[in-house]
MDAnalysis code that builds the backbone (N, CA, C; Angstrom):
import MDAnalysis as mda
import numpy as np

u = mda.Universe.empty(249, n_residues=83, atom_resindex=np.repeat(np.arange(83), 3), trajectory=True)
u.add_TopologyAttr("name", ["N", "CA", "C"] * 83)
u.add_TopologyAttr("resid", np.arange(1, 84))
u.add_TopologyAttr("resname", ["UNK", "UNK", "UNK", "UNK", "UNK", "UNK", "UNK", "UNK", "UNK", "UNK", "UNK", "UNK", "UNK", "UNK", "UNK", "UNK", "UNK", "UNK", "UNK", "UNK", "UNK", "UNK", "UNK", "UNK", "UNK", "UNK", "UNK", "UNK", "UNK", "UNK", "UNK", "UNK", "UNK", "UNK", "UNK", "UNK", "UNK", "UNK", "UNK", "UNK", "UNK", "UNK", "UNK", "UNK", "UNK", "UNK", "UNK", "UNK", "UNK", "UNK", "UNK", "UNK", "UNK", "UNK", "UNK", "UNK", "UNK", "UNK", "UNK", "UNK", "UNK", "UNK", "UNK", "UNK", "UNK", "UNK", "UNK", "UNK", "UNK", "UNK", "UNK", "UNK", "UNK", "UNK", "UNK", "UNK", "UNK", "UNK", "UNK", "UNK", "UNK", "UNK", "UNK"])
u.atoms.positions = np.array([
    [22.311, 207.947, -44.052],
    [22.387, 207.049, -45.175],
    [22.709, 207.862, -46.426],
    [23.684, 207.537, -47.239],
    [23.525, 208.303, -48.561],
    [22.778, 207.668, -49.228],
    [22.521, 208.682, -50.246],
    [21.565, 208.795, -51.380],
    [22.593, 208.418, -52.554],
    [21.716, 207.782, -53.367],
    [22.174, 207.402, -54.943],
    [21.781, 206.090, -55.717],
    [21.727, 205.850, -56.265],
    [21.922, 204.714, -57.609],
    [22.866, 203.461, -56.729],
    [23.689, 203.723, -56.441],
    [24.570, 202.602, -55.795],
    [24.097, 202.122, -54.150],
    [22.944, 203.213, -53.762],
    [22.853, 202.954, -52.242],
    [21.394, 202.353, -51.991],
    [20.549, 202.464, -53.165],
    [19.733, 202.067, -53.097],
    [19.040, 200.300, -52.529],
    [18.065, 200.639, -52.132],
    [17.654, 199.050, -50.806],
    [16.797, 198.305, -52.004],
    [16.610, 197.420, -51.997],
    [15.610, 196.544, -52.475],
    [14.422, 195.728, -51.432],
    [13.341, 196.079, -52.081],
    [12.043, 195.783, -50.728],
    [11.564, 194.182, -51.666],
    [12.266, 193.691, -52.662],
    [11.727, 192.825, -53.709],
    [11.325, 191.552, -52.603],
    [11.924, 191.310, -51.452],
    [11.875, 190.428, -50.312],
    [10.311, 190.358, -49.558],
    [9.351, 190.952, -49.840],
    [8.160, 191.066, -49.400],
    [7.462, 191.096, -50.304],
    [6.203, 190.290, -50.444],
    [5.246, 189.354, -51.614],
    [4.272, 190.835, -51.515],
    [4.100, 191.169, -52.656],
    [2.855, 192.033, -52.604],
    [1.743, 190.743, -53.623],
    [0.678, 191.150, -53.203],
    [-0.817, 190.598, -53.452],
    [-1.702, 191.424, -54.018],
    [-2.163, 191.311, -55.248],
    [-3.088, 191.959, -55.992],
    [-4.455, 191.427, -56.232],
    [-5.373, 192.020, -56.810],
    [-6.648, 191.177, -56.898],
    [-7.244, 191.208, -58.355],
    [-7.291, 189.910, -58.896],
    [-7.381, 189.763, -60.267],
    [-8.445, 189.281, -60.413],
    [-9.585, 190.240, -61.516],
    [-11.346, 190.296, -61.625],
    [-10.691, 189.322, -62.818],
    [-11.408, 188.009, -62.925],
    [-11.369, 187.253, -63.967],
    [-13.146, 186.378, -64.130],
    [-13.059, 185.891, -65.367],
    [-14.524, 185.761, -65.936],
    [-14.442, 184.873, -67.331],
    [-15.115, 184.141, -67.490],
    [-15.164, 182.827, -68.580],
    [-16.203, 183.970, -69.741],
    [-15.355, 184.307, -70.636],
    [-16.119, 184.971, -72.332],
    [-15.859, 184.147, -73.293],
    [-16.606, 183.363, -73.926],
    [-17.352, 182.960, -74.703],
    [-16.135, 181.141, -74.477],
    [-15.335, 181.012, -75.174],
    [-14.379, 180.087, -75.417],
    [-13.171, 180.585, -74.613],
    [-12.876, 181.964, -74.120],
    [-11.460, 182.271, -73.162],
    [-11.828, 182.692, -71.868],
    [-10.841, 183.040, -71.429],
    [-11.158, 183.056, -69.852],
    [-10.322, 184.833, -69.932],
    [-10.938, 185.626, -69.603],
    [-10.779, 187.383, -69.834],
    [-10.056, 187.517, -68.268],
    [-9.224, 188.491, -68.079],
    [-9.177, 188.782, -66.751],
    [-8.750, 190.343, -66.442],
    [-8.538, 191.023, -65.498],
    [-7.454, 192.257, -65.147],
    [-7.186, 192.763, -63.640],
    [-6.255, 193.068, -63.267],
    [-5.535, 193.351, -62.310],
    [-6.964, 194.822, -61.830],
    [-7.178, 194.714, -60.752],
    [-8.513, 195.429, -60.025],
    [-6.931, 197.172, -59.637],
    [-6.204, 196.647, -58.926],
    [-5.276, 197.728, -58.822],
    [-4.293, 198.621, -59.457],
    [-4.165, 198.010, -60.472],
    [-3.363, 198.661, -61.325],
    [-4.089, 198.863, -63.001],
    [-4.033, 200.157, -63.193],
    [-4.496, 200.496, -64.357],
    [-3.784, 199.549, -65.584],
    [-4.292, 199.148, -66.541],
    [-3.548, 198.754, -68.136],
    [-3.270, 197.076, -67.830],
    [-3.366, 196.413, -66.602],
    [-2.922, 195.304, -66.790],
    [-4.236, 193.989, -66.800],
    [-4.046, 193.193, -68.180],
    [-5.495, 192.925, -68.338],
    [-4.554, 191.703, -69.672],
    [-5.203, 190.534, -69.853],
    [-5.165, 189.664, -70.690],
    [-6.111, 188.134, -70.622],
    [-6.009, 187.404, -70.975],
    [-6.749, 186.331, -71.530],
    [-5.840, 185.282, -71.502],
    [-6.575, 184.013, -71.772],
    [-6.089, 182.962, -72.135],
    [-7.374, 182.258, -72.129],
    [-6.664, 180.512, -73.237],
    [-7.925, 179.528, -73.450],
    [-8.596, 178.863, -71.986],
    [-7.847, 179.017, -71.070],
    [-8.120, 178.652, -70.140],
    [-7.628, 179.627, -68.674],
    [-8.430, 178.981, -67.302],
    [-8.306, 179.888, -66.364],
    [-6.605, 180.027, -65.752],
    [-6.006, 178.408, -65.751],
    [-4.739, 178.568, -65.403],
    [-3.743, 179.272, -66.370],
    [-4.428, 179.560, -67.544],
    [-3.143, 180.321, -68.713],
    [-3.375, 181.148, -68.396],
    [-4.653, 182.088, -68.245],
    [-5.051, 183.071, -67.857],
    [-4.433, 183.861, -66.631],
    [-4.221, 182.788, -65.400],
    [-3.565, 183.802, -64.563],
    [-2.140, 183.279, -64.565],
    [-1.702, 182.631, -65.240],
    [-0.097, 182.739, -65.831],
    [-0.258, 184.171, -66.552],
    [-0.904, 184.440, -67.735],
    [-1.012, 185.568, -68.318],
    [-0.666, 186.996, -67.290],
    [-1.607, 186.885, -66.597],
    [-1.506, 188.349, -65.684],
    [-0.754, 188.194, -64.702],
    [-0.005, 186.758, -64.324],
    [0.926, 187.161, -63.965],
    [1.965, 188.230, -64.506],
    [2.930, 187.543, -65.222],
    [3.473, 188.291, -66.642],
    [3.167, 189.552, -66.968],
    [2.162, 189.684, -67.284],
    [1.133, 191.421, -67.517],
    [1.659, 192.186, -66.476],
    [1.313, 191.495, -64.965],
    [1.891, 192.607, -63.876],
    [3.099, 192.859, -63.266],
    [3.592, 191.351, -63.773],
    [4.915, 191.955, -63.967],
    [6.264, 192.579, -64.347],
    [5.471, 192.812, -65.572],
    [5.824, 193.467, -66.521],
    [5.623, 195.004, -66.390],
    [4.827, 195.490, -65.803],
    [4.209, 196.392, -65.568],
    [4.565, 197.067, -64.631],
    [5.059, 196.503, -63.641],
    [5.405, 197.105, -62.624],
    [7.333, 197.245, -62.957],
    [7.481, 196.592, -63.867],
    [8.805, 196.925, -63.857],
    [8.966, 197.833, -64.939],
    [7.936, 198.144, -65.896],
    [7.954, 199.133, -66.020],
    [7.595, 200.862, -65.414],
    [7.189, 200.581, -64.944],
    [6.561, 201.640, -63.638],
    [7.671, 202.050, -62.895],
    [8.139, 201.058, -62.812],
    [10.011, 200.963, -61.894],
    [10.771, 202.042, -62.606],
    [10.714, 201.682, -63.645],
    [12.325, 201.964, -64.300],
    [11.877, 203.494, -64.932],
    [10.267, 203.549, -64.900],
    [10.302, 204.884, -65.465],
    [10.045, 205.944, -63.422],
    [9.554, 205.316, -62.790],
    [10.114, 206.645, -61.359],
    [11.247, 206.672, -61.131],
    [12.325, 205.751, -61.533],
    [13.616, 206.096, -61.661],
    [14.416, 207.100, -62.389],
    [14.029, 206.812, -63.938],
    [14.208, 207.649, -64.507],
    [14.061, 208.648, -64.100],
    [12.226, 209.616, -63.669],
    [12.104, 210.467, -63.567],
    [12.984, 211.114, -62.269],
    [13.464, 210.266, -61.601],
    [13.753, 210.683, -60.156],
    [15.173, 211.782, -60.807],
    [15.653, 211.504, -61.679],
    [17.094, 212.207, -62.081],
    [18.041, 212.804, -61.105],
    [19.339, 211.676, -60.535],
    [20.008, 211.862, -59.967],
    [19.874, 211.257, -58.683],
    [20.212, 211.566, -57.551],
    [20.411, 211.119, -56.427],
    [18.825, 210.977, -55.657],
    [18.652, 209.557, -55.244],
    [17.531, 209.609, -54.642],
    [17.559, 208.071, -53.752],
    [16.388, 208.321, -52.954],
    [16.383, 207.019, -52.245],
    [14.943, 206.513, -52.460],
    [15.315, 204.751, -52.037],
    [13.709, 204.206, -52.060],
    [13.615, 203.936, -50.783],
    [12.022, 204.072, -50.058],
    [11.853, 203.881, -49.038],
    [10.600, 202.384, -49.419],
    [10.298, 201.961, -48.500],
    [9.248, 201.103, -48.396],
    [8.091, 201.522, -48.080],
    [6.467, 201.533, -48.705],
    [5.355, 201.780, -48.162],
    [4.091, 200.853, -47.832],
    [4.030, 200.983, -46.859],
    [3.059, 199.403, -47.050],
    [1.251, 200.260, -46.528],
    [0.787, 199.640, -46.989],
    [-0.818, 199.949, -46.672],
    [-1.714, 199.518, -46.226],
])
């Protein structure tokens, strides 16, 4: 298989599942992603709330993306890891 920017696979086809610690504080509903560091928000309610972290994590992870890319500099491949 070559390696590169143009040869690269996309695994976006398989649902990953996270686990989101959420909790009713005072008038909002607080929450954060248990697996991933930094991803954490609120809303007035529980369904905004995990609209919220939706968004949060996915945001997050596409940032996470674009910076092991970056760092990868130059020719590289993605593999899939599952756990």
């Amino acid at each position: 298989m070559s390696k590169g920017p143009r040869s690269r696979r996309s695994y976006k086809g398989a649902a990953a599942h996270y686990t989101a610690i959420i909790k009713r504080d005072g008038k909002w509903w607080i929450g954060w992603i248990e697996e991933i560091r930094g991803v954490n928000s609120q809303g007035r309610t529980r369904k905004e709330l995990m609209a919220n972290l939706r968004s949060a994590l996915k945001e997050m992870l596409e940032m996470n993306r674009a910076e092991a890319r970056a760092g990868a500099d130059g020719d590289f491949e993605e593999a899939s890891v599952a756990v």
